[in-house]
GULUM-321893 format. One record per residue: x, y, z of N, C-alpha, C in turn; residue in three letters; residue number from 1. Coordinates in steps of 0.2 Angstrom, whole numbers, padded with zeros to 4 digits, always signed. Each point is the difference from the previous one (the first is absolute). Layout:
// residues N
nx=X ny=Y nz=Z cax=X cay=Y caz=Z cx=X cy=Y cz=Z semi=ALA fipa=NUM
...
END
This chain:
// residues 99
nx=-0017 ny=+0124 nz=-0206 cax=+0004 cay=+0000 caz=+0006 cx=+0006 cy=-0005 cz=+0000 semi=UNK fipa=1
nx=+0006 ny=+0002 nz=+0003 cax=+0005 cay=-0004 caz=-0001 cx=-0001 cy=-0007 cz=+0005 semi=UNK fipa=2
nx=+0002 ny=-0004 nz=-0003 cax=-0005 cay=-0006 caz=+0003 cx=+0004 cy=+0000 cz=+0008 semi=UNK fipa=3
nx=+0005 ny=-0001 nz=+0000 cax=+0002 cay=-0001 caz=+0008 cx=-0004 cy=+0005 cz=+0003 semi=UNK fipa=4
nx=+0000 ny=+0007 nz=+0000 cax=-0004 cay=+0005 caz=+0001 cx=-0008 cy=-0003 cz=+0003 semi=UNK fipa=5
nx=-0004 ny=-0003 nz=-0007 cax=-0005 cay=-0001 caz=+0002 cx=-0001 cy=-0006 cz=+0004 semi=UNK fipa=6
nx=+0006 ny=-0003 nz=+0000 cax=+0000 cay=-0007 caz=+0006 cx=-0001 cy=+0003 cz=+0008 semi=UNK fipa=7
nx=+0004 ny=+0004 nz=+0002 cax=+0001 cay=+0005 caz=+0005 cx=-0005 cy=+0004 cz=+0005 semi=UNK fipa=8
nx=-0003 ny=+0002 nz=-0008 cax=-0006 cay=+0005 caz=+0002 cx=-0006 cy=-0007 cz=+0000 semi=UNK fipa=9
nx=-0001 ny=-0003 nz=-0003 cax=-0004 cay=-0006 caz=+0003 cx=-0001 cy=-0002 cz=+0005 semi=UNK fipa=10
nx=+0007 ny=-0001 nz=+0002 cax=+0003 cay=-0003 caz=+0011 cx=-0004 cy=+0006 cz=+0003 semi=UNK fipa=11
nx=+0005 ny=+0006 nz=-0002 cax=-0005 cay=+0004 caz=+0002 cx=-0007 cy=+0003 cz=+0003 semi=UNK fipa=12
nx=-0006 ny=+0000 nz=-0007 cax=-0003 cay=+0000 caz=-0001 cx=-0006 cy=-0006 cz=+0006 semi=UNK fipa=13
nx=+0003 ny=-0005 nz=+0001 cax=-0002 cay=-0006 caz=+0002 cx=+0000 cy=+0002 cz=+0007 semi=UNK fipa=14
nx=+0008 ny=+0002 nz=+0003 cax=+0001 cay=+0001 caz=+0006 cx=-0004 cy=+0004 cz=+0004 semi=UNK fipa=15
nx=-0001 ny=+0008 nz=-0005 cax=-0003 cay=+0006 caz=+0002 cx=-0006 cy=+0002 cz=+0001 semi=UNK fipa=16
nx=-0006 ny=-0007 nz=-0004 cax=-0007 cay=-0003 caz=+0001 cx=+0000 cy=-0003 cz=+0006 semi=UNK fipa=17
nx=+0005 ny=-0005 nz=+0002 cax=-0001 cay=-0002 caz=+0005 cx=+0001 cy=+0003 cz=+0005 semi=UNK fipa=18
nx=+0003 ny=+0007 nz=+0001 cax=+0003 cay=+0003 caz=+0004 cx=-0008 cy=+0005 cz=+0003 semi=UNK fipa=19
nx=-0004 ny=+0001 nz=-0008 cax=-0005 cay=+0006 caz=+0002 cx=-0005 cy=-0006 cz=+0003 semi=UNK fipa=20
nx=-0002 ny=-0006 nz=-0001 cax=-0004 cay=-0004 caz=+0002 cx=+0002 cy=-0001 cz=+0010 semi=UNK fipa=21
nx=+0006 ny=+0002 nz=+0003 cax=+0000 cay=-0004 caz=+0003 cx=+0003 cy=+0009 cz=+0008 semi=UNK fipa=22
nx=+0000 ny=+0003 nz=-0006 cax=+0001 cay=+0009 caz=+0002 cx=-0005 cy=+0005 cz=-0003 semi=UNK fipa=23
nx=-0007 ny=-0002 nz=-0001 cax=-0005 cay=+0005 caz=-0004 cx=+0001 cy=+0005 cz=+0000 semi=UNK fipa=24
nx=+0001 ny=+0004 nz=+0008 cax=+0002 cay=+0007 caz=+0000 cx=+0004 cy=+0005 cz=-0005 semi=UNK fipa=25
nx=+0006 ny=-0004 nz=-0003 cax=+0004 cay=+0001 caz=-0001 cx=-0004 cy=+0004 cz=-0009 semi=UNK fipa=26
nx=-0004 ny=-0005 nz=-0001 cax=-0004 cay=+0003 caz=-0008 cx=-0004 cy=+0007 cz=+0003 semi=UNK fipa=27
nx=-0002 ny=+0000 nz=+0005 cax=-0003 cay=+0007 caz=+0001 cx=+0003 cy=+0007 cz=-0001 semi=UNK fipa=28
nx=+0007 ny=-0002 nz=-0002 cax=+0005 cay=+0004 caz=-0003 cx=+0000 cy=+0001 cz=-0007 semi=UNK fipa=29
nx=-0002 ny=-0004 nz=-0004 cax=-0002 cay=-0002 caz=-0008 cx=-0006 cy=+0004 cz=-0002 semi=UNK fipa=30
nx=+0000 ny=+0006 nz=-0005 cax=-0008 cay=+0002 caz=-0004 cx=-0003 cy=-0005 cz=-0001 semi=UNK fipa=31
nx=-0005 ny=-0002 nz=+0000 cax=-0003 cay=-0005 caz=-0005 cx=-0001 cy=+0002 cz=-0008 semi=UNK fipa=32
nx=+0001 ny=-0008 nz=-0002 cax=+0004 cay=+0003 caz=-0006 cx=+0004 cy=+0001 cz=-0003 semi=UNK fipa=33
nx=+0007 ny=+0000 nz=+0005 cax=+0006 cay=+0004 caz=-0002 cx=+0003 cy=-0006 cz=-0003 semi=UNK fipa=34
nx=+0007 ny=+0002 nz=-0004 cax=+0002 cay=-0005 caz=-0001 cx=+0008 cy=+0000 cz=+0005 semi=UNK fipa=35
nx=+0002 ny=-0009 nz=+0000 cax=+0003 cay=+0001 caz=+0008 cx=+0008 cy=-0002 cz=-0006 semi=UNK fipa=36
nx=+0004 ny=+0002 nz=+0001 cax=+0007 cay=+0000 caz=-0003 cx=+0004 cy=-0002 cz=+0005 semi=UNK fipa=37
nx=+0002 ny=-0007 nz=+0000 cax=+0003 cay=-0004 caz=+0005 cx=+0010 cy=+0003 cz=-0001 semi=UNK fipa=38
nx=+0001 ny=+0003 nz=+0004 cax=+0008 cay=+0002 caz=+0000 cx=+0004 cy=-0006 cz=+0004 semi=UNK fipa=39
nx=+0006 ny=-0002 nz=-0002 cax=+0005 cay=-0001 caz=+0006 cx=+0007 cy=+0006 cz=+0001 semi=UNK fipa=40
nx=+0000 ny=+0003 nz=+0003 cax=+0006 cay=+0005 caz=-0001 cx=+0008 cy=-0002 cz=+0003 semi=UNK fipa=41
nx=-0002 ny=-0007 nz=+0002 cax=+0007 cay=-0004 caz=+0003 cx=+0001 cy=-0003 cz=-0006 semi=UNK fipa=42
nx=-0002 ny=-0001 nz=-0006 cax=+0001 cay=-0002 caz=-0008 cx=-0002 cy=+0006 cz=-0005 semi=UNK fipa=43
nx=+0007 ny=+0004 nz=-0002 cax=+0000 cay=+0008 caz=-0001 cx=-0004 cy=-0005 cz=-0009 semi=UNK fipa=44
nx=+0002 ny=-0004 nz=-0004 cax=+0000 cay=+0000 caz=-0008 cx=-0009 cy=-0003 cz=+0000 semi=UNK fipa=45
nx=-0002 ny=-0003 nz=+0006 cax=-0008 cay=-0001 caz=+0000 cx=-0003 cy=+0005 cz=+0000 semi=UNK fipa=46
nx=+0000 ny=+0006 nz=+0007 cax=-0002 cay=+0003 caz=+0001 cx=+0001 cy=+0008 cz=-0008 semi=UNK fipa=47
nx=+0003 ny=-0001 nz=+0000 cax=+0003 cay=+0005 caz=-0008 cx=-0004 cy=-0003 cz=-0004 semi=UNK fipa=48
nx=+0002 ny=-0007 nz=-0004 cax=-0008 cay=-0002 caz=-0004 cx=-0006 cy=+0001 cz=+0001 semi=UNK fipa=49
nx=-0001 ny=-0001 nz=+0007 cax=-0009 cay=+0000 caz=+0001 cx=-0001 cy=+0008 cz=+0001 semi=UNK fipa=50
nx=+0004 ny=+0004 nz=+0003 cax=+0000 cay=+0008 caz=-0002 cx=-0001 cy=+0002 cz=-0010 semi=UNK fipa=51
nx=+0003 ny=-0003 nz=-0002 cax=+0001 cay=+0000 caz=-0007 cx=-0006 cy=+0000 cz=-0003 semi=UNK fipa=52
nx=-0004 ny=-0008 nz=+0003 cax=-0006 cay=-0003 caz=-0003 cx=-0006 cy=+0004 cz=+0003 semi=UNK fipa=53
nx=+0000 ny=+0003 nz=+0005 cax=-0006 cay=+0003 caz=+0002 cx=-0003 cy=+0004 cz=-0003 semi=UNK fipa=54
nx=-0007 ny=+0002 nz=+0001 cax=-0002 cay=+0005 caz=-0005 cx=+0002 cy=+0007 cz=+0002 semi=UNK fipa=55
nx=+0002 ny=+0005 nz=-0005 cax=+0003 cay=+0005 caz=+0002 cx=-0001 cy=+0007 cz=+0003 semi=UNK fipa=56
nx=-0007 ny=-0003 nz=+0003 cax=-0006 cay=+0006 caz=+0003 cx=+0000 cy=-0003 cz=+0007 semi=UNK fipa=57
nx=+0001 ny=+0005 nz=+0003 cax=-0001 cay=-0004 caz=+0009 cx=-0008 cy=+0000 cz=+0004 semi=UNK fipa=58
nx=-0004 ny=+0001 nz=-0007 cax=-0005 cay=+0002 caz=+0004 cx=-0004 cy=-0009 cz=+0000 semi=UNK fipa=59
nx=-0002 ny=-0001 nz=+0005 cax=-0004 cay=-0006 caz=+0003 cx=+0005 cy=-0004 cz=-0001 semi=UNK fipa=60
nx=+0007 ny=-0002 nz=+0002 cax=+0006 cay=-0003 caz=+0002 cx=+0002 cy=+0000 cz=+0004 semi=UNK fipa=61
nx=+0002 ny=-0005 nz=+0003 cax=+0003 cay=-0002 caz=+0008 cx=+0006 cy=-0004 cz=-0001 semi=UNK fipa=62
nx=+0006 ny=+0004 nz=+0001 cax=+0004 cay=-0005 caz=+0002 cx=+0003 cy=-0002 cz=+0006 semi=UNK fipa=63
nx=+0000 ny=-0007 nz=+0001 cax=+0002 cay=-0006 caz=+0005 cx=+0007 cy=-0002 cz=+0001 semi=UNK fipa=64
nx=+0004 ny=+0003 nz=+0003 cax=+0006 cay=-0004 caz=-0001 cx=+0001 cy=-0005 cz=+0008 semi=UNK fipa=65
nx=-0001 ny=-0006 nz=-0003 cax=-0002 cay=-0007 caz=+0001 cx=+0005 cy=-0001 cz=+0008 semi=UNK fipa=66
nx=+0002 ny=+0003 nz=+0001 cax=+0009 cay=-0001 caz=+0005 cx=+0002 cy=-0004 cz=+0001 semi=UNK fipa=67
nx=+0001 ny=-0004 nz=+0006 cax=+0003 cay=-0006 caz=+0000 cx=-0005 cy=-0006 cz=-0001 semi=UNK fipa=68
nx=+0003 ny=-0005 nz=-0001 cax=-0002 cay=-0007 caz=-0001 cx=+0000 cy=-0006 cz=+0005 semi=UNK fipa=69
nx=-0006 ny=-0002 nz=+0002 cax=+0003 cay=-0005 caz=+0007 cx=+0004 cy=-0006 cz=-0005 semi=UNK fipa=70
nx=+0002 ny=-0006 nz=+0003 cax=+0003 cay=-0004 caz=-0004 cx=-0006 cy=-0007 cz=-0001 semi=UNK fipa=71
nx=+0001 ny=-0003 nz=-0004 cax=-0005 cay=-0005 caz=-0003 cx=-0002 cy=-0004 cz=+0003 semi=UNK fipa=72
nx=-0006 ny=+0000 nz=+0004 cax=+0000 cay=-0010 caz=+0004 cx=-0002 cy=-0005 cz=-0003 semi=UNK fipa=73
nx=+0002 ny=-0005 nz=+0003 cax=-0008 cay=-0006 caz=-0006 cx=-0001 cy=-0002 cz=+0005 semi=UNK fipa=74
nx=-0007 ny=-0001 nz=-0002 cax=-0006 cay=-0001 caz=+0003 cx=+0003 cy=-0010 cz=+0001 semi=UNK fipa=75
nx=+0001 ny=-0003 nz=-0004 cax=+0002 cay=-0007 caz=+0004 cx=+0000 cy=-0002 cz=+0006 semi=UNK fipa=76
nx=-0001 ny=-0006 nz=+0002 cax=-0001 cay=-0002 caz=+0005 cx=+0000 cy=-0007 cz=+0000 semi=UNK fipa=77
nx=+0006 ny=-0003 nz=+0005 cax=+0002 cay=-0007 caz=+0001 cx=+0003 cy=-0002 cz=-0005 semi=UNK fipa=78
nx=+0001 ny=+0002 nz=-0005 cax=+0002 cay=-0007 caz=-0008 cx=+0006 cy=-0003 cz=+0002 semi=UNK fipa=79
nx=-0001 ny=-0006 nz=-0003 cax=+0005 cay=-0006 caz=+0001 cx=+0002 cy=-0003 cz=-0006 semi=UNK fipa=80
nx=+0004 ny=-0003 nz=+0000 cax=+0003 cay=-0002 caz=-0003 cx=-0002 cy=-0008 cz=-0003 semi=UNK fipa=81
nx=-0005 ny=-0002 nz=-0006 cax=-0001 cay=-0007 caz=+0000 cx=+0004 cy=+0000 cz=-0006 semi=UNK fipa=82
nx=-0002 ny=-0009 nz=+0000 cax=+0004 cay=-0004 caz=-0007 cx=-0006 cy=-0001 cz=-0005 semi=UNK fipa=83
nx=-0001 ny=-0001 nz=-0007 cax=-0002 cay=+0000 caz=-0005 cx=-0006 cy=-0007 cz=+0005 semi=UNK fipa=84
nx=+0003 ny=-0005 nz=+0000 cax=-0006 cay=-0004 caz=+0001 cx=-0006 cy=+0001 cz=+0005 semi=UNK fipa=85
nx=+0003 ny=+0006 nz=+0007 cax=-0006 cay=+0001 caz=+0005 cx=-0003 cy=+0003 cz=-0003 semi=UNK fipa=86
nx=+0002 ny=+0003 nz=-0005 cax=-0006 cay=+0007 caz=-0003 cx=-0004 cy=-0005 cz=-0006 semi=UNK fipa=87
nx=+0003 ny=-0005 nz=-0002 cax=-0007 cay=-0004 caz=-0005 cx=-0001 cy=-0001 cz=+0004 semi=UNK fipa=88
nx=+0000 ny=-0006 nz=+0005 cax=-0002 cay=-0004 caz=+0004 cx=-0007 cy=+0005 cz=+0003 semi=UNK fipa=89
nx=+0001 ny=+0006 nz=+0001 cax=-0004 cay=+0006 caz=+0004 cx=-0006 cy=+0003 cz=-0005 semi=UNK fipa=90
nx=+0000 ny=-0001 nz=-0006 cax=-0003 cay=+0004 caz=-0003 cx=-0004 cy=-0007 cz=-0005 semi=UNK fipa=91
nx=+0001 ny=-0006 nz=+0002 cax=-0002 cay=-0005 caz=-0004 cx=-0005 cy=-0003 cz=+0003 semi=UNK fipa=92
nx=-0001 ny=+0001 nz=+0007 cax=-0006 cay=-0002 caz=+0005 cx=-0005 cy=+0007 cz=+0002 semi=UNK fipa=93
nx=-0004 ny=-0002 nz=-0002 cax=-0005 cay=+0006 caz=+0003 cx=-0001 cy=+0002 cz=+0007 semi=UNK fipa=94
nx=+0001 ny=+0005 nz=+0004 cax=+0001 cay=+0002 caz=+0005 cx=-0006 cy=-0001 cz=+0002 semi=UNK fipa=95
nx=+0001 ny=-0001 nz=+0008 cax=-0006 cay=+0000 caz=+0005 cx=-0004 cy=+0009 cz=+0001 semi=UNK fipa=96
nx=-0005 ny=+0000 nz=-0003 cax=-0005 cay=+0006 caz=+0003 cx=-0002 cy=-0002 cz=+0004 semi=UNK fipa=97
nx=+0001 ny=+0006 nz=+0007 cax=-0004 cay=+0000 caz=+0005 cx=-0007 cy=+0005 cz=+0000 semi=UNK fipa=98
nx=-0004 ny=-0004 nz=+0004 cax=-0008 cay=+0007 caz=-0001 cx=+0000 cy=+0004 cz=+0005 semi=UNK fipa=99
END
């Protein structure tokens, strides 16, 4: 697979899991079994390749075309900004467990 391609279908793949994980019903539309061919049709040269790549029998195939994509958050939270010596200074003392 042309590697940008399989970088894509990766995201993809990654986002599409997530998506049946947190929308189950959505698989109840899936054979069991079938193979699921992940499309973008707003990316005409991916969506042609993974056409291309697919296998050429439609039987127990389901294709997905992925639609839109929400944009990326990160998960981060508070980070700040230290200087080289708080972070020795931080990681050179053993921290307080509390029980």
């Amino acid at each position: 697979m042309n590697s940008m391609y399989q970088l894509k279908h990766n995201d993809l793949f990654i986002e599409f899991t997530r998506y049946l994980t947190t929308h189950p019903k959505f698989s109840e539309d899936i054979p069991e079994g079938a193979e699921v061919i992940l499309l973008d049709t707003r990316d005409a040269g991916f969506t042609r390749f993974m056409l291309k790549s697919a296998p050429k029998t439609d039987r127990n195939i389901v294709f997905v075309d992925v639609g839109e994509l929400a944009p990326i958050r990160s998960r981060v939270r508070k980070p700040k900004i230290v200087s080289r010596g708080a972070v020795k200074k931080s990681v050179a003392k053993p921290r307080d467990l509390k029980s």
